[in-house]
Structures are given as C-alpha cells and as structure tokens.
C-alpha positions as CSV (number, residue, x, y, z in Angstrom):
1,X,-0.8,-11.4,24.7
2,X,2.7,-11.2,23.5
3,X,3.7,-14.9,23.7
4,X,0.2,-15.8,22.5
5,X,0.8,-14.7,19.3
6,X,4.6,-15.3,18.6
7,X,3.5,-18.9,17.2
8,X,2.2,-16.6,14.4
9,X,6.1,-15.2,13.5
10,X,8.0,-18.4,13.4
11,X,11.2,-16.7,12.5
12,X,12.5,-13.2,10.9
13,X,11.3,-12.8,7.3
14,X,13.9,-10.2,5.8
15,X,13.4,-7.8,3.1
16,X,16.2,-8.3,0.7
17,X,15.0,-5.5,-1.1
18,X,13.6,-4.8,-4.7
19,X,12.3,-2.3,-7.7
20,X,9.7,0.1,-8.2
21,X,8.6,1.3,-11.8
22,X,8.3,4.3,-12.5
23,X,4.5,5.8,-12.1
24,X,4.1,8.5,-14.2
25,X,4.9,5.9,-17.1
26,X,1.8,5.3,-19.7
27,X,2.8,1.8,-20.6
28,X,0.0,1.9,-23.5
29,X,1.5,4.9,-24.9
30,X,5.1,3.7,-24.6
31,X,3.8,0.5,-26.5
32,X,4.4,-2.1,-23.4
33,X,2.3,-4.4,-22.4
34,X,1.4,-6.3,-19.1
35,X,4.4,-9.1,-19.9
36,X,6.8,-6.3,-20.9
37,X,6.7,-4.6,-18.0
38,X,6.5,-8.1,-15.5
39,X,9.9,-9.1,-17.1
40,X,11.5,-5.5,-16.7
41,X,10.5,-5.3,-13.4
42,X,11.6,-8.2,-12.2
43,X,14.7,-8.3,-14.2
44,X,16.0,-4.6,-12.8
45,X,14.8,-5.7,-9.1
46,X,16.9,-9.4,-9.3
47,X,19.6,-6.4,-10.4
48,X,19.2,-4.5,-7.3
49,X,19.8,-7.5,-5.0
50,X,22.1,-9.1,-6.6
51,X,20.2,-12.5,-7.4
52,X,19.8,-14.7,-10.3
53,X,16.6,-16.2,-11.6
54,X,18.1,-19.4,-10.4
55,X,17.7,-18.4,-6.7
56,X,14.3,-17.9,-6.6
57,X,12.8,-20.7,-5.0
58,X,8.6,-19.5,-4.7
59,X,6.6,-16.4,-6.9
60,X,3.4,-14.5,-6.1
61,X,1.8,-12.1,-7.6
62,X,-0.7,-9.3,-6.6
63,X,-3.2,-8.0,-9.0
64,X,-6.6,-6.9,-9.1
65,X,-8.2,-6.4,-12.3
66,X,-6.4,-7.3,-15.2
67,X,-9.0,-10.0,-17.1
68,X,-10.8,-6.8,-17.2
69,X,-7.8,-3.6,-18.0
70,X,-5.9,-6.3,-20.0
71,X,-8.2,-9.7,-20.5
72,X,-5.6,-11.1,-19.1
73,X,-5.8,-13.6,-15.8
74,X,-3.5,-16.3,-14.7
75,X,-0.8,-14.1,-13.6
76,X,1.5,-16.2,-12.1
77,X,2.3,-17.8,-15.8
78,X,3.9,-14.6,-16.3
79,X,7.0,-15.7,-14.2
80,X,7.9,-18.5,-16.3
81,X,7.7,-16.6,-19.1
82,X,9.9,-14.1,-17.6
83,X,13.3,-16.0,-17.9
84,X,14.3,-19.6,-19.1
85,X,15.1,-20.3,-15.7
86,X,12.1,-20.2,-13.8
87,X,10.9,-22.9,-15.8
88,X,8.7,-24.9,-13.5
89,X,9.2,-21.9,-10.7
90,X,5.3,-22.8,-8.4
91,X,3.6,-19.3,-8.7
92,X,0.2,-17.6,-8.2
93,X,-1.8,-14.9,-8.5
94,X,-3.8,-12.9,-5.3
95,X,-6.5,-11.0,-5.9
96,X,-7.7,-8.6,-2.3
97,X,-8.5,-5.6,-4.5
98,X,-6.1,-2.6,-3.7
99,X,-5.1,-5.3,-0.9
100,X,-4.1,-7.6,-3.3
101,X,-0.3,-7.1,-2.7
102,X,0.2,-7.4,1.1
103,X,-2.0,-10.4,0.8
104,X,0.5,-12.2,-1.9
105,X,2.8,-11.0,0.7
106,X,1.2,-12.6,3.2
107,X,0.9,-15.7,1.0
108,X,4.7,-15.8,0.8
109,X,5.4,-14.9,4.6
110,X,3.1,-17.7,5.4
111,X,5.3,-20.5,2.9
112,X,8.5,-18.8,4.3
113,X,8.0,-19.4,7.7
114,X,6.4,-23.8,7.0
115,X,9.8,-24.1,5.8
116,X,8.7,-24.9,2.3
117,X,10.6,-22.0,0.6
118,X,13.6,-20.0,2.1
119,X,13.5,-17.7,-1.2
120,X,10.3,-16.1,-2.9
121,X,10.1,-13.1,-5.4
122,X,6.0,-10.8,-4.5
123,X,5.4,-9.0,-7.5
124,X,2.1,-6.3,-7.9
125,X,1.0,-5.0,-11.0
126,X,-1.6,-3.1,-12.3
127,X,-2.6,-1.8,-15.4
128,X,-5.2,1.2,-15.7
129,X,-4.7,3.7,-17.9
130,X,-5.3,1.8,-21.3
131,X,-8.8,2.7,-21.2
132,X,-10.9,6.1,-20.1
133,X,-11.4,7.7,-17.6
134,X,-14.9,6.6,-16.8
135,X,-14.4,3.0,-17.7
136,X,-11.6,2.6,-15.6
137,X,-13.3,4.1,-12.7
138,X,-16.1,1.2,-13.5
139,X,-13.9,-1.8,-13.8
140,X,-12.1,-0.8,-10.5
141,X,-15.7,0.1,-8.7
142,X,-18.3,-2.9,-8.6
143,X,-15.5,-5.8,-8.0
144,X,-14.6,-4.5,-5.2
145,X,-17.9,-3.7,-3.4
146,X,-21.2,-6.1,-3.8
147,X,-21.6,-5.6,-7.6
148,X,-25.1,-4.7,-8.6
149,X,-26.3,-3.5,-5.5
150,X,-23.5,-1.1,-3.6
151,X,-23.4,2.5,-6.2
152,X,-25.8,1.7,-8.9
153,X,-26.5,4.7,-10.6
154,X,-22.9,6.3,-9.4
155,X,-20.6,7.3,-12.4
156,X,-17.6,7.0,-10.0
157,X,-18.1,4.4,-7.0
158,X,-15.3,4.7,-4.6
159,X,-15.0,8.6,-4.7
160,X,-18.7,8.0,-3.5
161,X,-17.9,5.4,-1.1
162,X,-15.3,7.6,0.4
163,X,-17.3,11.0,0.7
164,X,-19.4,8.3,3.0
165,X,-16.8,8.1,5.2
166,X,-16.1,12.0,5.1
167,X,-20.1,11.7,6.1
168,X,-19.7,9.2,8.8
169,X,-16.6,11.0,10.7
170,X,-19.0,14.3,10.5
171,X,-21.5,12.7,11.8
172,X,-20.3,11.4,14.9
173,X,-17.5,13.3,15.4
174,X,-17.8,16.7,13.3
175,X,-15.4,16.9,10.2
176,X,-13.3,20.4,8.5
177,X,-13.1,19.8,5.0
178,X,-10.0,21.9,5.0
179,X,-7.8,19.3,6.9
180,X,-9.0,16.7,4.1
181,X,-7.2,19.5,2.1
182,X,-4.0,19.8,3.9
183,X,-3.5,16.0,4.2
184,X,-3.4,16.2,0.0
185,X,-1.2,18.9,0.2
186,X,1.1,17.0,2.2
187,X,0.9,14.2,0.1
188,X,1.3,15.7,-3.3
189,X,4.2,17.9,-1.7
190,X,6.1,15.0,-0.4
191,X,5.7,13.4,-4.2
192,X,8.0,16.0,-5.9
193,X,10.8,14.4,-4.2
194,X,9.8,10.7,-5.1
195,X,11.6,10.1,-8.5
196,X,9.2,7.5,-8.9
197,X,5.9,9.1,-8.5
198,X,3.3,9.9,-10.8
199,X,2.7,13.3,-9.9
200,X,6.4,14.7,-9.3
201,X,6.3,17.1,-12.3
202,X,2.7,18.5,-11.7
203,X,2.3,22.2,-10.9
204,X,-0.2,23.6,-8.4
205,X,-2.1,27.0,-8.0
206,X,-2.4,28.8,-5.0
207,X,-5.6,27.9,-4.6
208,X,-5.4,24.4,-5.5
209,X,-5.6,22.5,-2.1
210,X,-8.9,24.9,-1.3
211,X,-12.6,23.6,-1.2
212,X,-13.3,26.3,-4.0
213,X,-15.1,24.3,-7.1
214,X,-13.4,26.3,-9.4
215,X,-9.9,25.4,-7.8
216,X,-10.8,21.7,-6.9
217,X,-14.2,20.5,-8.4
218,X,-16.2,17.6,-6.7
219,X,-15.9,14.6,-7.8
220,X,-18.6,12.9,-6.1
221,X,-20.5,14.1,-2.7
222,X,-17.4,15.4,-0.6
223,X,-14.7,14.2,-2.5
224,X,-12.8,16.6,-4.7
225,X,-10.4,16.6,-7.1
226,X,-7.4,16.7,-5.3
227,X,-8.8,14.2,-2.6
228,X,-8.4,11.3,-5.0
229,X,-5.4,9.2,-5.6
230,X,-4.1,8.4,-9.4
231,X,-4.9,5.7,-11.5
232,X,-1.7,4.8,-12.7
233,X,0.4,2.1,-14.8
234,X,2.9,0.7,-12.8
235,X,5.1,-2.3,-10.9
236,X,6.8,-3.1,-7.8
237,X,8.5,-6.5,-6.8
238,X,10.7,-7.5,-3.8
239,X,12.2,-10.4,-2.1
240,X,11.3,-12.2,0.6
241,X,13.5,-14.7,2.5
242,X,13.9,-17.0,5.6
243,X,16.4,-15.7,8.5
244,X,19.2,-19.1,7.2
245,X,18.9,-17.6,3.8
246,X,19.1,-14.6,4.6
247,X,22.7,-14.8,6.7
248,X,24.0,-16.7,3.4
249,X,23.2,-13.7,1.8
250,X,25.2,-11.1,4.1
251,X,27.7,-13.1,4.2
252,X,28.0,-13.7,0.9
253,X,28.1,-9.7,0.2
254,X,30.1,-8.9,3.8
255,X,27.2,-7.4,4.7
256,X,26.2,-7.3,8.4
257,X,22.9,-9.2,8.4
258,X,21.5,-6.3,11.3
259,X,21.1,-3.8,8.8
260,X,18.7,-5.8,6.7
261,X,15.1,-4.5,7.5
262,X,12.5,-8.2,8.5
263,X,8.8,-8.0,9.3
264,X,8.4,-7.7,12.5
265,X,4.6,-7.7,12.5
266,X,1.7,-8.2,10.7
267,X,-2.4,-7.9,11.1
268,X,-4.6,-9.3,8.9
269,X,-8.6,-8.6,9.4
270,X,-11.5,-8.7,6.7
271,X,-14.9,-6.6,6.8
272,X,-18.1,-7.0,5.7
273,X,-18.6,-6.7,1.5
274,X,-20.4,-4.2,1.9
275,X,-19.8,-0.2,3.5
276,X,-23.1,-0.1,5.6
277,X,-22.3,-3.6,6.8
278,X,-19.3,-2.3,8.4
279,X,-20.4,1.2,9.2
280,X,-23.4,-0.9,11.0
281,X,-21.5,-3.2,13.0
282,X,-19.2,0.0,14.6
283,X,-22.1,1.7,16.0
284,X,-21.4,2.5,19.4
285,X,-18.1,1.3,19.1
286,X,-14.7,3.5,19.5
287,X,-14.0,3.3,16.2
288,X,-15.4,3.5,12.9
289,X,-13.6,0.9,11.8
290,X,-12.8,-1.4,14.4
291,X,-11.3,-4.2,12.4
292,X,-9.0,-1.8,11.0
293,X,-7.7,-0.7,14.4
294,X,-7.5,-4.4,15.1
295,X,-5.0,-4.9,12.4
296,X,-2.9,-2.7,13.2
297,X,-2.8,-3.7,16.9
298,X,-2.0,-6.9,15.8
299,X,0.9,-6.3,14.0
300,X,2.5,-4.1,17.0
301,X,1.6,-6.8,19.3
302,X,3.7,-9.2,16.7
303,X,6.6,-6.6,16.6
304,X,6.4,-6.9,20.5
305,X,5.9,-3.0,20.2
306,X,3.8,-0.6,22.2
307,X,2.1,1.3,19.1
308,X,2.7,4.1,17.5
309,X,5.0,5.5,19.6
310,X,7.6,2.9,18.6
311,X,7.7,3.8,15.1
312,X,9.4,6.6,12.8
313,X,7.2,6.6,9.7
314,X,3.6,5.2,8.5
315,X,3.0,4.1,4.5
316,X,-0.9,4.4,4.6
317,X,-3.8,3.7,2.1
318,X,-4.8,7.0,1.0
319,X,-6.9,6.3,-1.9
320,X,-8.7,9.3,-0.8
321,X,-8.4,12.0,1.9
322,X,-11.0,10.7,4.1
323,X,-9.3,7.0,4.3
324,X,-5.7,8.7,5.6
325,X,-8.1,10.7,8.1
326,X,-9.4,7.3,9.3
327,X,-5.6,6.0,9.4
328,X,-4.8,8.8,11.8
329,X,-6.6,8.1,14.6
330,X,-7.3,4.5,14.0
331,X,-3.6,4.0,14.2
332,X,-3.5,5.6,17.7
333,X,-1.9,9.1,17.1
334,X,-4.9,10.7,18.3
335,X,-8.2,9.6,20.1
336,X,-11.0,8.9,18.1
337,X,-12.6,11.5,15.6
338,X,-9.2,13.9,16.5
339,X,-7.3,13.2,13.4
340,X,-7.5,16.9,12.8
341,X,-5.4,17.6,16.0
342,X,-2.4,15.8,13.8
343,X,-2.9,17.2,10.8
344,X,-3.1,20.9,12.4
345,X,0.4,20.6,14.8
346,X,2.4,19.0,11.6
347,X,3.1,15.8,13.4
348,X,2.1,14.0,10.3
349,X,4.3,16.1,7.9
350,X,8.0,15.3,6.9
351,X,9.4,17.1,9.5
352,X,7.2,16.1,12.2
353,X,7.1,13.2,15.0
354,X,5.5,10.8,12.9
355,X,5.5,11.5,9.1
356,X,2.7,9.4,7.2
357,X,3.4,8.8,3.4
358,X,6.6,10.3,2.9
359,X,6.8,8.9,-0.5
360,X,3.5,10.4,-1.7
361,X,1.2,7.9,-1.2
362,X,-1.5,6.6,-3.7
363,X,-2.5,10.7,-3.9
364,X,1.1,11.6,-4.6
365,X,3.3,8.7,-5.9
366,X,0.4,6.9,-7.4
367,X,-2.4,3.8,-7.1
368,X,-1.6,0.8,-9.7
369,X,-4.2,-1.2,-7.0
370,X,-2.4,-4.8,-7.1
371,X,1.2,-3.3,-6.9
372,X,0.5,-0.8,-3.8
373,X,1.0,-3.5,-0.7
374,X,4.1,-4.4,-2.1
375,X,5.0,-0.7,-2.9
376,X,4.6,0.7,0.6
377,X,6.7,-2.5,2.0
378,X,9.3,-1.3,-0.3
379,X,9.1,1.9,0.8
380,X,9.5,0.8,4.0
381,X,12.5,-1.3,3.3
382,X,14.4,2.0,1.6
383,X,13.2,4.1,4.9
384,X,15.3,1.9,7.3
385,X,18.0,1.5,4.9
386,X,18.7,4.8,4.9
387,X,18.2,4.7,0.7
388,X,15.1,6.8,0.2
389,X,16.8,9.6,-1.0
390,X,15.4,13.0,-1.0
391,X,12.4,11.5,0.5
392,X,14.4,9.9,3.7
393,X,12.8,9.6,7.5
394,X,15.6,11.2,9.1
395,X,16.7,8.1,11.1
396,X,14.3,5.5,10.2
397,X,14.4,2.2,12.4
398,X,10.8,1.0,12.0
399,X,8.0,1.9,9.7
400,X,4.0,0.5,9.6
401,X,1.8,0.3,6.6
402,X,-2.1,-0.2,6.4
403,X,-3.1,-1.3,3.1
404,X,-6.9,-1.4,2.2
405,X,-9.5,-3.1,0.0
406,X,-12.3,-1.9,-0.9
407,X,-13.8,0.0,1.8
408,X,-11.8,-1.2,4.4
409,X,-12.9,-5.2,3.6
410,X,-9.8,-6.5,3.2
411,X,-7.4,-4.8,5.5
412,X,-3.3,-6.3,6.1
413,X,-0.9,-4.3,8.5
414,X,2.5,-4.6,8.5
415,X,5.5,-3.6,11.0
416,X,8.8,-3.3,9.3
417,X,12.3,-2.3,11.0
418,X,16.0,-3.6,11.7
419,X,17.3,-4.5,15.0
C-alpha cells in the first residue's frame, strides 16, 4: 500500500518556516485593514526566514469569506501589492471553508513537487470581527453548508451543526457532556502559554468548564459557551520549498538540512454538502466519519508511518468540543465512540503520551477560518524545531493535523516531522 502511493510524494517538501499574527488583535479597532495586515504578515514571516521578495517563485492564499467580512475577493492580487518585487509573482486564492488553508497548501505541494516552482509563500487570512456577533455567525454559516436548506431558522448554524454531532456520538455510542468540558479546559489551559493566542489573558471561574447554565450557557442544543472556538482577526504565512531548494538554503545559512521539518504525508478526502448526507452514508460503518478516518490514514500511509503511535503531537480542528471528540478516536487513539477513555487518563493533555493542540487550538489560540490550515502546519513546524516556547512537545520529531470544513466536507491531513 506503501509503494502504491509514494507516486503521490515525489520528493520532500520542507517547511522553511514562517509568521503567525497575533490573535487577540482587533484589526478594525487598531485601524488595519485586510491589505495592511497581508503585507505585515508576510513582510515579518520573509524576516523570519531570511528571504527576500525576490525569492519567491509561486503565492497562494487561503480564505474563506472575505467578499462577504471585507467585500473584498481576488485575494491573490494582494501579493503584488505587497512589495514592488512580486510584480508579476502567479498567485491565487483557495476557498475550502475553515479548510481553505491546507488546501492552498495542497495547491502549492502539488506545483512543488511538477517541478514548476521550487519556492512558494501559503498565506491564510481571515477577517471576522468587523461586524457583530450575530452577523458574523451568519456569513460564516450558510456558505459553508447547503445554503437555504441546512439551519434555516437557526440564529447560530454550526454551534447547531456541532451539538448534532454531540447527538450522533450519544446515540450510538453514549456521550458525558463533562469530557466535552475537560477537552476545553485543556484547550483554553494550554492557550495561556501561546503568546499568540486569542484567549491568553482571559480569566476563568471555578465553575467555568461545568455544564451549569449559569457558568457556561448553551449556545445552541448541546453546545455551550466554552465548547466554541473564537472568531478572531488574524494571519499566518509560511514557506514551502522543493528538497534542491531547500539544501541551497542550509547551506547557504550552515544549517544542517536534517533539522528542517518536510511533509511527510498528506490525506485529502471530501464529504457530502450536507451533515445528514454524511451522517447517512456512516451508518453501520465504524466510524462516524469515515472519510475523515480515511484522511488521516492516508497521510500516515504517505509518511510510511504506522499511525498514531508514531507521532509526538496532533494540531486538530476543534471548532467545537464535539469535532476534537470525533478527532480522538477517528485518529486511532482509542476505538470507536471511546474518546472519553483519552480524555479521562490525560493522554491527550501536555504532559501526556500524545498531547492534541498544544497551542490552544481554534478554542484556545483562536479561528480566523482561512488562516487555520496553515496555522497548525506552522505550529507543527515550531513543535519539531524545538521553537515553540512555553508551549513545546517535549521532544517533538513528528506532528499530524486534521483540518476541517464545514462539517467535516472538506477534510486535508497532514504528517509533519524531520528525519
């Protein structure tokens, strides 16, 4: 199965690194627009890798909603107008809703490996709190579903659509609430030490991460406060390049090109539009999501890796509680419906044998939707560089993400790691 799919990883694609804004930023209230904070984050992440404009060879850019946050489309124009010298640089624009950046990852993975570019910049952004509450919960909700006909009279969609999924695990395999709790917990705990994160100044009560109403109100069904993730302002670039490139690279820095993290892996699936499509199709299936659990075996098989067991750390889509629940299991460290068993021994915490979201996550660090895929793959490249700071896996070789859109539609794994 192996050597069936190498034709799929023609050669390493390293991580040269990158730059993440900061999350807890309001860029309406700070007076910055979209364009202001594209050139800033991609001037300060060329900074971080020591890279010139020049260099880049190939841009894309994840996003999901800005003609509606921002009227704004045509993203990829923003990189021209970044510096004089990406005059005439070919870029473009993703949209996978909160998948949108793994899949402009993908995109450049893809035009990496044909041998067209040896160099390419994957920017995500996202824009969301310029408007309310309430609207922003709309202009993220329909898109990403079937509009019109998926949470029509819902005032806040994927809250809903995610208490589903708290519904469906009950269901077939019986669900505590309370573990939903602890995983947000863990989350929001592992923020404080993200300098980065959205949430690293907020202060909790005792009875905060409780199912009490008055502690953590509903939301929508069985989906609380403190299940959600944020909507939040923010940016996150890195750069991508071929395995020649990337020796020129070392070399030029005497750098030993080993400790530069590559994708190893990757798994790429997509679901039904709507949730009942997919929740339909899994019946009497393992799984509930068996497309999910598909691409995430696929990117192990790519990283000619067993599973789980071969990695030190997960970045995982936890837009809500019950989706990091689903991650759990469907990533193989429990069986089916016995993500609880994880949550309950601490394997999933900091300190445990396989800590998931050690930068906060969507709950804890924050959700600016087309920016999160490539977030958690630079994440991922900080974990095995040893340059995560207070938040560092104690030894990290290899991480995984799973990044999700919509309910689980669009769905892109990757394995990341150094040799």
């Amino acid at each position: 199965m192996i050597e069936a799919n190498k034709k799929y990883m023609k050669e390493r694609i390293y991580i040269l690194g990158g730059y993440q804004s900061d999350f807890a930023q309001n860029w309406r209230r700070n007076e910055l627009d979209l364009l202001d904070v594209f050139e800033n984050t991609i001037a300060k992440g060329l900074s971080s890798v020591d890279l010139e404009p020049k260099d880049i060879e190939v841009a894309h850019v994840g996003n999901f909603t800005a003609e509606l946050f921002c009227n704004q489309g045509h993203l990829g124009g923003f990189f021209v107008s970044s510096h004089p010298d990406f005059f005439g640089l070919p870029s473009s624009r993703h949209e996978a809703a909160c998948a949108s950046g793994s899949i402009a990852t993908l995109a450049a993975c893809a035009e990496i490996e044909s041998g067209r570019y040896e160099l390419a910049a994957v920017l995500g952004i996202e824009q969301m709190r310029n408007v309310p509450g309430e609207q922003a919960a709309q202009y993220i909700g329909g898109p990403a579903m079937r509009s019109g006909f998926e949470c029509k009279d819902v005032q806040y969609p994927w809250p809903h659509m995610f208490s589903e999924l708290t519904n469906e695990y009950d269901k077939r395999y019986g669900i505590n609430e309370d573990h939903l709790s602890k995983i947000s917990e863990i989350n929001f705990g592992n923020a404080k030490k993200n300098p980065n994160s959205q949430t690293r100044a907020w202060t909790f009560e005792s009875d905060t991460f409780t199912r009490l109403d008055h502690a953590n109100p509903v939301i929508e069904g069985r989906t609380r406060k403190m299940d959600c993730s944020q909507v939040t302002d923010g940016a996150a670039i890195i750069f991508l390049a071929s395995e020649k490139k990337a020796r020129e690279y070392a070399k030029a820095r005497s750098m030993d090109i080993n400790s530069i993290p590559y994708i190893k892996g990757w798994g790429h699936q997509t679901g039904s539009i709507t949730y009942q499509e997919k929740i339909d199709f899994s019946q009497n299936k393992d799984y509930i999501f068996p497309h999910v659990k598909k691409v995430i075996d696929d990117a192990f098989t790519r990283a000619e890796m067993q599973g789980v067991s071969n990695i030190d750390g997960i970045e995982t889509h936890d837009c809500f509680t019950s989706t990091e629940y689903m991650a759990i299991d469907h990533f193989g460290i429990t069986k089916p419906g016995e993500s609880w068993k994880a949550i309950e021994s601490g394997e999933i915490e900091m300190s445990g044998r396989i800590p998931i979201n050690a930068s906060g996550g969507l709950i804890g660090l924050g959700h600016p939707v087309g920016a999160t895929g490539v977030r958690m793959l630079l994440d991922c490249y900080k974990q095995c560089t040893n340059t995560a700071g207070n938040y560092q896996i104690e030894n990290a070789k290899n991480l995984s993400t799973l990044n999700i859109g919509g309910s689980a539609t669009t769905v892109v794994s990757f394995v990341v790691g150094t040799t």
